[in-house]
Every structure is written in C-alpha cells, then in structure tokens.
ZAMARGU-4260 file (C-alpha; in steps of 0.2 Angstrom, whole numbers, plus 5000, padded with zeros to 4 digits):
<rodrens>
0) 5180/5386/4260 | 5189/5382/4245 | 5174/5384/4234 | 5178/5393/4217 | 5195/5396/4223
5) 5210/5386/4215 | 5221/5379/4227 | 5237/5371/4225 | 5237/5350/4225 | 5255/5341/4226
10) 5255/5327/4213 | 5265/5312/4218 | 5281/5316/4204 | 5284/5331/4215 | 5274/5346/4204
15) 5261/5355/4210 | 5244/5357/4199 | 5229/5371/4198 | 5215/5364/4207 | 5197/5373/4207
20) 5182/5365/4216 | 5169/5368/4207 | 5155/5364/4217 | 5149/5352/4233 | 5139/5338/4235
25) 5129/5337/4247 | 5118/5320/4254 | 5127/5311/4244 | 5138/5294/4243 | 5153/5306/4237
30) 5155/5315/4253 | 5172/5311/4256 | 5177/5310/4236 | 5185/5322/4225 | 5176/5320/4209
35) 5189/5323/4191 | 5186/5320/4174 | 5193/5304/4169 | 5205/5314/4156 | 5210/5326/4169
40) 5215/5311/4181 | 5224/5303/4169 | 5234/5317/4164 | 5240/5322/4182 | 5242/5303/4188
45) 5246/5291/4173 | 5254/5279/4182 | 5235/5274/4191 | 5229/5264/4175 | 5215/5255/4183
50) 5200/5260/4193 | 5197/5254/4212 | 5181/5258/4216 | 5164/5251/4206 | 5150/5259/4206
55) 5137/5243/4202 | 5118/5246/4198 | 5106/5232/4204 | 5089/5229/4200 | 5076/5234/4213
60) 5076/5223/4227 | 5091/5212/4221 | 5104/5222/4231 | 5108/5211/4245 | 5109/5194/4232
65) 5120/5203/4222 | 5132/5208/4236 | 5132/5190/4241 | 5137/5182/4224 | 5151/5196/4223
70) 5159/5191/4241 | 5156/5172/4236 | 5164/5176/4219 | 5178/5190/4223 | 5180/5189/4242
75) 5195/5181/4239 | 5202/5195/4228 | 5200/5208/4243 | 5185/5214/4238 | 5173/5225/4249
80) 5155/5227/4244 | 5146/5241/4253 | 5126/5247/4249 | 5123/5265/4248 | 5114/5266/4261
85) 5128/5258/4272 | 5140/5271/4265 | 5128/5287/4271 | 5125/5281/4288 | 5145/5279/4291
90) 5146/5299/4285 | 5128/5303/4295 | 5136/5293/4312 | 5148/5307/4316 | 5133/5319/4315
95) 5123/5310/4323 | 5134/5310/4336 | 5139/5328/4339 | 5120/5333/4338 | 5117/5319/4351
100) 5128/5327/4362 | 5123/5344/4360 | 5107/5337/4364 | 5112/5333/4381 | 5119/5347/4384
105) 5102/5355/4380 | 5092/5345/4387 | 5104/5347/4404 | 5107/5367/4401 | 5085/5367/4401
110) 5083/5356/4416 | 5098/5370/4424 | 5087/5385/4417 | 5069/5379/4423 | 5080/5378/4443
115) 5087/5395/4440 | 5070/5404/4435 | 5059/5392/4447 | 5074/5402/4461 | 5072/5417/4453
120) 5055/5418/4453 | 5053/5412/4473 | 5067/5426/4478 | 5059/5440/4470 | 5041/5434/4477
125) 5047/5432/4494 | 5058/5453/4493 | 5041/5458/4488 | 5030/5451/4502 | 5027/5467/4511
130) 5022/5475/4492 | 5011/5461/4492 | 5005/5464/4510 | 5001/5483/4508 | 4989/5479/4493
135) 4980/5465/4502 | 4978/5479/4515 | 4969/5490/4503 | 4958/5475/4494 | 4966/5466/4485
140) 4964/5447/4488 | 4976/5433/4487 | 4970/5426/4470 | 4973/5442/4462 | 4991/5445/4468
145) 4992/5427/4463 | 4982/5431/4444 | 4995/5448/4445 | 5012/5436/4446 | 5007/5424/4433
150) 5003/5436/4422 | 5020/5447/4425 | 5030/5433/4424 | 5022/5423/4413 | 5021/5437/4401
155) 5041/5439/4403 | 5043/5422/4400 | 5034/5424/4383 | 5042/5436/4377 | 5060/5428/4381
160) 5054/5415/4372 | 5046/5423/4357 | 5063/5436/4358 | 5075/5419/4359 | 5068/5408/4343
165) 5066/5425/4332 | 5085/5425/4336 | 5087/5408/4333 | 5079/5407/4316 | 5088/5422/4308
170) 5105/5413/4314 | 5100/5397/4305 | 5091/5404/4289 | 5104/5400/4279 | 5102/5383/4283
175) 5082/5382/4282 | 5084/5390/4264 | 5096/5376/4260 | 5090/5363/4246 | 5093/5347/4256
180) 5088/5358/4271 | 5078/5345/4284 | 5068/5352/4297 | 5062/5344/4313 | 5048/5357/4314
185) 5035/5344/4327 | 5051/5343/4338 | 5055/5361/4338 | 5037/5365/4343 | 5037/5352/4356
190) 5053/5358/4362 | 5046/5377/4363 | 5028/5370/4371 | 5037/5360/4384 | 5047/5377/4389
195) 5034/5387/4390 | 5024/5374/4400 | 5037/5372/4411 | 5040/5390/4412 | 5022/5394/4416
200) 5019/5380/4430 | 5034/5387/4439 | 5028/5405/4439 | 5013/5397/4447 | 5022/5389/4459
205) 5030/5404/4462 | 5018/5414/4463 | 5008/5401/4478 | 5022/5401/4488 | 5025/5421/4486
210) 5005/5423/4493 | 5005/5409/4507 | 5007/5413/4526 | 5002/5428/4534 | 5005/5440/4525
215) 5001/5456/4535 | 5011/5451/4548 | 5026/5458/4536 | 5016/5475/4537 | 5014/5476/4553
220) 5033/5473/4554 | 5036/5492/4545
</rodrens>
C-alpha cells in the first residue's frame, strides 16, 4: 500500500515529482481518481488549462431531466453524462462478480463437504457395527445407539462449526471494524443454520443406516 508513503510520479516533461497519498476513499464516486489540489495540478502539469470532467449538482428529483437537456444541448460536443449511481455500480460490478464466483464455489465446496461427512459418517457407522452389536447384547436398544450417534456426531459437528466461524471472524475483524464496513449478518446466520441442519439430518441418516439389520449377527461372527 502506498498510503503515507511518497512514491515517485513521472510527469509528462520527463521529471519525476514527490507524490504522498494521503489518504483513500472509500464508497465513493473517486474510486478510480487521484484527488490534487487545483494549485498543485497546475504546478506539475501547466500545459492542462481546462478541466474535463464536471461535477453538476441537481435538484432532488431533476437528475434524469437534466442529463437529458445536456445530451440534447452538448451531445454533439462529445459530452457524456453519467449519474452517481451509474458510476458506483460500474466500480461495485467487478466485485460483484468476484464475490459471485466465490459464492459458487461455496455453495459447490458445501454441497462436496455435506457428501464427504454423509460418507464419513456411513463408513465409521458401518466399522463399528460389532461395538454396536456387543452393547445391544448387554441392553442397550437400537434407539439409544441411535440417540448415542447423533449426539457424538452431532456434538463434533458443533463444535467444528462453532471452532470454524470463531476462526472466521478474527480473520475478518478488520473488515467488520471498518467504517463503511456492511455486513450480511441474516445471510451469515442462514448460511450457518442451513449447515448445521444439514449436518445434523445426515448424522441422522447415518446414524439409521448404522443400527438397521441384524445386528447380532456381526457378534455371532466373532
């Protein structure tokens, strides 16, 4: 980052000036601008007499008339008029599009990890079938080896969980702490409910298919 720093900017006579950024902007219709003080510009670029962009103030609710009597008027001259909130969605459509895409790639790595744990889960039910068999054989019933998986897992699944967004929220803090910071919390929350619900019906599933069948036949195997 070349904030507070000075860093070197060619200038079109072949010198080199100073430059220190100051500070950022952020949110705003600047985003891609260097901002100068009239005098400083001057001084490094004299031979640029004339401005080339307009910043036009309207009156509430006149915006699109008056952007309409300026093509009619100066179209011909090459000018472009442009809203604010035209020029902010052209910088916000690049975002949007990388966080699109790490959304799909979310939404695919979630639908990859809810397969891998529902596998997971089924394997190390079905190794543990003859565990599962010696406790039926001293009393235990199928609903409680079932209650005894769900919990287990269930309560691993939690913790993962509870482990993962901790870890999540410290990287991110500098964001959250941010002044323009805007946070999605109802999509966060739904995102984390619809794991753990996922989470929790396949540890059920798991759990069903680990105590179905006869189960002391795998005892009587030993």
């Amino acid at each position: 980052s070349g904030l507070a720093r000075t860093l070197p900017l060619p200038l079109p006579d072949g010198k080199t000036a100073a430059l220190r950024v100051d500070g950022l902007v952020a949110a705003s219709i600047f985003g891609s601008e260097l901002l100068v003080s009239e005098e400083n510009f001057t001084t490094l670029f004299p031979g640029i007499t004339m401005p080339r962009y307009f910043l036009i103030e309207t009156p509430p609710g006149r915006e699109r008339a008056v952007a309409e009597a300026l093509r009619r008027n100066l179209g011909e001259l090459g000018l472009e008029v442009r809203d604010t909130r035209e020029v902010l969605n052209g910088y916000l459509r690049v975002q949007n599009t990388y966080l699109s895409m790490f959304l799909a790639i979310g939404g695919l790595g979630m639908l990859l990890g809810t397969v891998g744990l529902l596998l997971a889960l089924l394997r190390n039910a079905q190794e543990r079938r003859r565990e599962f068999a010696l406790m039926l054989a001293t009393g235990f019933r199928t609903e409680d080896l079932s209650r005894l998986l769900v919990l287990e897992n269930g309560g691993l699944l939690i913790a993962g969980l509870l482990l993962g967004t901790g870890a999540a929220l410290i990287a991110v803090a500098p964001r959250f702490i941010a002044a323009d910071a805007r946070i999605h919390w109802p999509g966060i929350v739904s995102l984390l409910l619809a794991l753990l619900a996922v989470g929790l019906l396949s540890t059920l599933a798991a759990a069903r298919a680990a105590v179905r069948g006869r189960l002391l036949e795998a005892l009587r195997g030993e």
